[in-house]
C-alpha positions as CSV (number, residue, x, y, z in Angstrom):
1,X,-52.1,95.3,201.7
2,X,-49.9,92.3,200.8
3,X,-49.8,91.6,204.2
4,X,-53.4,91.4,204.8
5,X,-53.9,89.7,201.6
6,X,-51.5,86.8,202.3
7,X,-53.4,86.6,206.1
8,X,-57.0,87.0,204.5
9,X,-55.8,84.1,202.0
10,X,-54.0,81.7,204.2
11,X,-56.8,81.8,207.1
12,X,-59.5,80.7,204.2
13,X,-56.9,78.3,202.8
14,X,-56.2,76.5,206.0
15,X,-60.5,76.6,206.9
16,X,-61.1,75.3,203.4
17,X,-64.2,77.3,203.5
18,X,-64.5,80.6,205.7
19,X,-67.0,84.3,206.1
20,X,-65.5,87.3,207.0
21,X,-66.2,86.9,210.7
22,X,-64.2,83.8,210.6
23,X,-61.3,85.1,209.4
24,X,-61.9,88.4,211.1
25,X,-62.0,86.0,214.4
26,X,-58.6,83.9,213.6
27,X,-56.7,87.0,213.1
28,X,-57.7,88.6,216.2
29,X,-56.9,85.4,218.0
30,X,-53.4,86.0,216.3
31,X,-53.0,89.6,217.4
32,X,-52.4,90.7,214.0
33,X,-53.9,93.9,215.0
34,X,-50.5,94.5,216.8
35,X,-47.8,93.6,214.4
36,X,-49.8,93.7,210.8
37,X,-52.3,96.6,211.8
38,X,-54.8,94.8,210.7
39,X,-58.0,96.4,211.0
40,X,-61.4,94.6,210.8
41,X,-62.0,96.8,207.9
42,X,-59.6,95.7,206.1
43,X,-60.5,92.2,206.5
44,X,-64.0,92.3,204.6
45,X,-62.3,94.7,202.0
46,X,-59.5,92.1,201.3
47,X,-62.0,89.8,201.1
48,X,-64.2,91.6,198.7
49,X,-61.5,92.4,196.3
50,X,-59.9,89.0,196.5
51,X,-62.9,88.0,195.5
52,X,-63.5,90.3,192.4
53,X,-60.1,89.4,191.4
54,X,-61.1,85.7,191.0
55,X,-58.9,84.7,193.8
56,X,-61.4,83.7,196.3
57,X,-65.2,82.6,195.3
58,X,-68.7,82.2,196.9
59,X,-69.2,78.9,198.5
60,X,-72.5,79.2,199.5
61,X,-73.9,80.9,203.0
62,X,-73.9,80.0,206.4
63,X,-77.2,80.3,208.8
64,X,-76.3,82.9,212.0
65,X,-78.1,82.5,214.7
66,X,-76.6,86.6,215.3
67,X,-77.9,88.3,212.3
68,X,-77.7,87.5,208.5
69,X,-76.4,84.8,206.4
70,X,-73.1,84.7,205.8
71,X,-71.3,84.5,202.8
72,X,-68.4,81.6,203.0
73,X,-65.5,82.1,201.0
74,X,-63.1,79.6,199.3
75,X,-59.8,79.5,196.9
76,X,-60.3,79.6,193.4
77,X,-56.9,78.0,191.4
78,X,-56.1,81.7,191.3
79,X,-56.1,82.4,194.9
80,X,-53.5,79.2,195.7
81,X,-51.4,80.6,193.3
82,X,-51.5,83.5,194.8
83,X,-51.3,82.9,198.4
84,X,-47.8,80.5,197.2
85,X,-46.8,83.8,195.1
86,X,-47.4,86.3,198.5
87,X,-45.9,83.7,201.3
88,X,-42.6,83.1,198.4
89,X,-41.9,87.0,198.4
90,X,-42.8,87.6,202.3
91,X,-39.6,84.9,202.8
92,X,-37.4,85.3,200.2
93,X,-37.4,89.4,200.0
94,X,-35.6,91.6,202.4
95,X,-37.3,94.3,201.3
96,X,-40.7,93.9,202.8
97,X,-42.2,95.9,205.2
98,X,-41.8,93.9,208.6
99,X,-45.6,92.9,208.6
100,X,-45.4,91.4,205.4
101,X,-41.9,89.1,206.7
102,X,-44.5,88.2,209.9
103,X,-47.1,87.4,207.9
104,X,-44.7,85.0,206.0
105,X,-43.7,83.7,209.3
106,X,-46.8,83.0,209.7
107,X,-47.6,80.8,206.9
108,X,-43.8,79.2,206.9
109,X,-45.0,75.7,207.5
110,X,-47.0,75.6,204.2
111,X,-43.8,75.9,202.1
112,X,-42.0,72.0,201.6
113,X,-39.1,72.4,203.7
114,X,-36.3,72.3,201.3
115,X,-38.2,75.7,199.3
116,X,-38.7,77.5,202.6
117,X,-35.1,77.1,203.2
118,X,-34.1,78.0,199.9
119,X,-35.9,81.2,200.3
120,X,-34.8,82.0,203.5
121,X,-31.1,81.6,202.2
122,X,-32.1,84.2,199.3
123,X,-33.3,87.0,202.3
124,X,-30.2,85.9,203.8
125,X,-27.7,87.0,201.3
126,X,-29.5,89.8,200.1
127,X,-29.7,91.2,204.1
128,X,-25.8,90.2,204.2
129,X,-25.2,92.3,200.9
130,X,-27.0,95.3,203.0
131,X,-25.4,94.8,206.2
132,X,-21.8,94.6,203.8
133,X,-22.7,98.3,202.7
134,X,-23.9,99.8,206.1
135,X,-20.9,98.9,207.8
136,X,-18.5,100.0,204.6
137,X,-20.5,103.5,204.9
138,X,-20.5,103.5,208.7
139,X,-16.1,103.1,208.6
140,X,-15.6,105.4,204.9
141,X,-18.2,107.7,205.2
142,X,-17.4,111.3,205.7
143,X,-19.8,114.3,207.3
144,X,-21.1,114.8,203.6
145,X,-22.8,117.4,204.8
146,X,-24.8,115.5,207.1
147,X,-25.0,116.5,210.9
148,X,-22.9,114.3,212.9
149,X,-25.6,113.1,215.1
150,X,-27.6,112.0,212.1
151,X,-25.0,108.6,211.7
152,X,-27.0,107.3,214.9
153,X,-29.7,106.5,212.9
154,X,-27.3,104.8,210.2
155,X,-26.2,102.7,213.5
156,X,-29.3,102.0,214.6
157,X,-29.7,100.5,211.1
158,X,-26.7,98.4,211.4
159,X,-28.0,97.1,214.7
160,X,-31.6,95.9,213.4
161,X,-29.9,94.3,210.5
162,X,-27.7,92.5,212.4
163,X,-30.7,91.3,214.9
164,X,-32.5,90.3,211.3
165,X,-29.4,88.3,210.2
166,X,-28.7,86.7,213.0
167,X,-32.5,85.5,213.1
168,X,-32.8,84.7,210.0
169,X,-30.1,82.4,210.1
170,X,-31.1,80.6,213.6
171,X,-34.3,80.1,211.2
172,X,-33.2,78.4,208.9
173,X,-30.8,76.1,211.4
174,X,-33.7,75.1,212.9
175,X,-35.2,74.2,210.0
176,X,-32.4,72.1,208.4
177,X,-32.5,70.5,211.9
178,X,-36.1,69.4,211.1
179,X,-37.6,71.9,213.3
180,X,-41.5,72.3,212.7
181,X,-44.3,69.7,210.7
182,X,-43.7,71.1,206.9
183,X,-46.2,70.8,204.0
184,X,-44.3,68.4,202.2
185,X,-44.1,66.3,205.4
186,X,-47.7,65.9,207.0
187,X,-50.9,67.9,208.4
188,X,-48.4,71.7,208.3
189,X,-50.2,74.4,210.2
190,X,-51.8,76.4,207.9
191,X,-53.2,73.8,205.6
192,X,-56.8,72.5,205.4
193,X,-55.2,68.8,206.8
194,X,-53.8,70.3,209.9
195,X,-57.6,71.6,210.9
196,X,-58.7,67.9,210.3
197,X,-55.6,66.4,211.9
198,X,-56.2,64.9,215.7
199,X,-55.2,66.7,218.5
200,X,-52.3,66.0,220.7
């Protein structure tokens, strides 16, 4: 759910104003079905309890030419704090489900750069600290009554959070190398200035 919740927020953030189809529409254009198994369920229920939460409010309706009026949706002060709270754990925890880290992704370039970084640097040692204790339990460990072929999985483990590490830490090169536009820097994806922004 956090992942749908930070999408559901950020695509109504970055519209200003938005109805379900809308967002429905952008996160199928994003494939989010795929790597946040996103359902277009899940989208109008996100939306409705985001909006009984006091995180999102009624902006009015919109006139369909294919059926009823639609309901537009916007932010409430509730909401951006929110959405800030959501993308700040999706980048800084390395915990999350992998969704949740995509979804982050996602939404990177709303963070000023210096706090993306920061955060990024938190996943960083906190995925170092795990990778630390794989590898110590991968050399010390005995059987301990586990079948042998079981410490595959521990190595397959060790492989993914090596992969993660290693990304992670390209990521935030690129960004000290002032990769990407970020919030604190201009119209950022993901913000309602980079809809309004000129093209090319």
């Amino acid at each position: 759910m956090s992942a749908t919740r930070l999408l559901v927020l950020g695509v109504v953030r970055a519209s200003q104003r938005a109805h379900g189809y809308q967002v429905r529409r952008e996160l199928l254009l994003w494939e989010t079905e795929q790597w946040a198994n996103i359902k277009p369920g899940s989208v109008y229920h996100a939306l409705r309890q985001l909006l009984k939460n006091g995180m999102l409010r009624s902006a009015g309706v919109e006139e369909s030419g294919e059926g009823p009026e639609r309901t537009l949706f916007e932010l409430t002060e509730a909401g951006e704090d929110e959405f800030i709270r959501l993308l700040s754990k999706a980048l800084s925890d390395a915990s999350v489900k992998p969704e949740f880290f995509g979804a982050g992704i996602t939404f990177l370039t709303c963070q000023p750069r210096g706090r993306a970084i920061s955060l990024l640097r938190f996943r960083l040692s906190r995925l170092e600290g795990e990778q630390q204790s794989l590898r110590s339990m991968l050399e010390h460990g005995s059987g301990g009554g586990k079948p042998e072929h079981v410490w595959e999985l521990f190595r397959s483990w060790q492989v993914l959070a090596d992969a993660t590490i290693a990304f992670t830490r390209e990521l935030v090169e690129r960004l000290e190398s002032g990769a990407y536009t970020m919030s604190d820097e201009g119209a950022a994806f993901g913000s309602p200035e980079w809809r309004e922004a000129p093209s090319g």
